[in-house]
C-alpha positions in Angstrom: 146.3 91.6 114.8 145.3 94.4 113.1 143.5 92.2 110.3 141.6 89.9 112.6 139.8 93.4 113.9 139.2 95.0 111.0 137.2 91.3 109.6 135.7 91.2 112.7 134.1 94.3 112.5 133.6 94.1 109.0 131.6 91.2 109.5 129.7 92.4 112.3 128.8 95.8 110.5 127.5 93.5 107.9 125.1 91.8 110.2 124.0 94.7 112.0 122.7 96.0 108.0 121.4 93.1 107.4 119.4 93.1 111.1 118.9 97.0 110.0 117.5 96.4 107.1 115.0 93.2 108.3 114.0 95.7 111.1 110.8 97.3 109.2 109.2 93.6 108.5 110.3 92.4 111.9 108.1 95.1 113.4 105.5 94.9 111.2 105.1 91.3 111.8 105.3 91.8 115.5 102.4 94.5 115.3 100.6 91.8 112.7 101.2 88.9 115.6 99.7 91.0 118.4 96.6 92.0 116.0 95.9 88.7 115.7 96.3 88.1 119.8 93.8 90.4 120.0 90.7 89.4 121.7 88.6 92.1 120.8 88.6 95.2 118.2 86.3 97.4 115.8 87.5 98.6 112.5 85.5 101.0 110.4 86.3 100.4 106.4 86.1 103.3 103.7 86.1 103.8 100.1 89.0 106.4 99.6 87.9 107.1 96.3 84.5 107.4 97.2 85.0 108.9 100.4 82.3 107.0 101.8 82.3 104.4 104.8 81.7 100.8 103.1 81.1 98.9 106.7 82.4 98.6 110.4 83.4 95.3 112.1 83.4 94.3 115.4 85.1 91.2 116.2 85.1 89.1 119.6 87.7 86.3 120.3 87.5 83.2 119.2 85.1 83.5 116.5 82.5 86.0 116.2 82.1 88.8 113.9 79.3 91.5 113.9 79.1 93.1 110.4 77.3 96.7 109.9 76.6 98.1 106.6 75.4 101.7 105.9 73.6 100.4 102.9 72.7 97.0 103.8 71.6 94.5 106.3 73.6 94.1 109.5 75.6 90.4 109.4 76.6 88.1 112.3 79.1 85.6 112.2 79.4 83.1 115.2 81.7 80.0 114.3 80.5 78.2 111.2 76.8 80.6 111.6 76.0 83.5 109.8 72.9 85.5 110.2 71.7 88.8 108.4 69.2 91.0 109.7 65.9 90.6 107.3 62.8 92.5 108.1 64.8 93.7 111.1 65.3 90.5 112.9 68.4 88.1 112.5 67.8 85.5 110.3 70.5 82.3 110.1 71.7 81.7 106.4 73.0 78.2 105.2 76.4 79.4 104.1 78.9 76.7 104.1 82.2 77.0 105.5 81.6 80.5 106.6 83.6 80.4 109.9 86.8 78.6 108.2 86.4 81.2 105.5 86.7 84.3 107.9 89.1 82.5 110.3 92.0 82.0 107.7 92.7 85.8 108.2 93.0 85.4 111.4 95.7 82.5 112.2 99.7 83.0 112.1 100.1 80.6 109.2 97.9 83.1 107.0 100.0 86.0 108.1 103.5 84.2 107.4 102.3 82.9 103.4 101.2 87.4 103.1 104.6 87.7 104.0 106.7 85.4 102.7 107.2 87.9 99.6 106.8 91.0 101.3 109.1 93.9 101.0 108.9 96.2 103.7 110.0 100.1 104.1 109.7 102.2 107.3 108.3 105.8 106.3 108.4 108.7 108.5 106.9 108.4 111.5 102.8 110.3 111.6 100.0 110.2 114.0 96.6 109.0 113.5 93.8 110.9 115.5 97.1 112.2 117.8 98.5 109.0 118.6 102.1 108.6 117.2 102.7 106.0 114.9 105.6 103.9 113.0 104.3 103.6 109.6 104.8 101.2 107.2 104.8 100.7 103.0 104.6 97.3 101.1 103.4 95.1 98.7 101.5 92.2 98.9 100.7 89.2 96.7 98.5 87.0 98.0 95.6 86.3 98.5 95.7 89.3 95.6 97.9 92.2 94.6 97.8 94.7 96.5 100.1 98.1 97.6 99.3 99.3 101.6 100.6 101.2 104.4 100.3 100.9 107.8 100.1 102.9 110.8 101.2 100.6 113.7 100.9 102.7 117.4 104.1 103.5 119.1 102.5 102.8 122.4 100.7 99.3 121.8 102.4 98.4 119.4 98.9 97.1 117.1 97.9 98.8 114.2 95.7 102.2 114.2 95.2 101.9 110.4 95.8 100.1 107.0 95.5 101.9 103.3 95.6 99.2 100.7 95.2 100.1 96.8 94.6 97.0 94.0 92.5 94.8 92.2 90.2 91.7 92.7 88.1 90.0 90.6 88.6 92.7 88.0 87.3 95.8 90.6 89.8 97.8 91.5 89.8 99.8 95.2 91.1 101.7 97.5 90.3 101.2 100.9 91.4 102.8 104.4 90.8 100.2 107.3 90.6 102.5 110.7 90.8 100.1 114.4 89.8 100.5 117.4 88.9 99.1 120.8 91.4 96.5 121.0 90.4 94.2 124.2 87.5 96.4 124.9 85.1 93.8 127.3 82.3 96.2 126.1 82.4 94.1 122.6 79.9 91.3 123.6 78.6 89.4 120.3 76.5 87.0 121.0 74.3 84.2 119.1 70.8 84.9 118.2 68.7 81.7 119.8 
């Protein structure tokens, strides 16, 4: 009887390690499928090594994208329509594609490919402008190399912020991505007529 137990519980510790140690890209991947849920958010990118702010996002469900630049013209996405401010007006630009080319990074069959060769580990957990977080370390290999970590909030659940270090196209970065104003109705993008 004794046997029967002891194999029992031998295989059940066994699952609960292999459970424990899935946990990390499980949650990642949860936070990753609400980001992308999300009707609504900003994010602010900056060169780490630079310490300088590279551009800020704002980003309205289903499609549209505002792009701001501290060194360049302002860009507006809406479907398969981009614009760029020129001579301080929005201008539309024949750019092919455009709306399939910014919507693959935002559909669940993108985020499953990044992770199907993912390794995850759980770090300490930190807090971002004083909200706890879970944070996050991994690689990625696709669409390029690249080593991140991310700061998912304990209390939603969506991600607060995303370091990433590696190379493409020969130029290497590293880049902190900070987010914001997830579902804020305030974030109102509209086409220019």
């Amino acid at each position: 009887m004794t046997r029967p137990i002891t194999l029992a519980a031998t295989a059940a510790l066994a699952l609960f390690c292999q459970m424990a140690a899935a946990a990390p890209k499980d949650e990642l991947h949860a936070a990753f499928t609400k980001f992308l849920a999300a009707k609504s958010f900003r994010a602010t990118v900056t060169d780490l090594k630079k310490g300088e702010q590279v551009s800020t996002m704002e980003f309205r469900a289903p499609d549209r994208y505002r792009i701001q630049s501290p060194k360049g013209p302002s860009q507006l996405i809406v479907g398969d329509s981009m614009y760029m401010e020129m001579d301080g007006k929005l201008t539309r630009l024949p750019v092919p594609g455009v709306g399939k080319l910014v919507a693959q990074y935002r559909n669940e069959d993108f985020l499953r490919e990044t992770e199907s060769d993912m390794n995850v580990e759980a770090l300490p957990d930190e807090s971002v402008g004083g909200e706890a977080a879970k944070v996050y370390r991994y690689t990625v290999t696709k669409p390029f190399k690249a080593d991140a970590k991310t700061w998912i909030s304990a209390k939603s659940g969506l991600p607060l912020q995303t370091e990433s270090s590696g190379s493409f196209m020969g130029i290497k970065s590293t880049t902190r991505v900070s987010y914001s104003g997830y579902d804020d109705p305030t974030i109102v993008i509209v086409e220019p007529d």
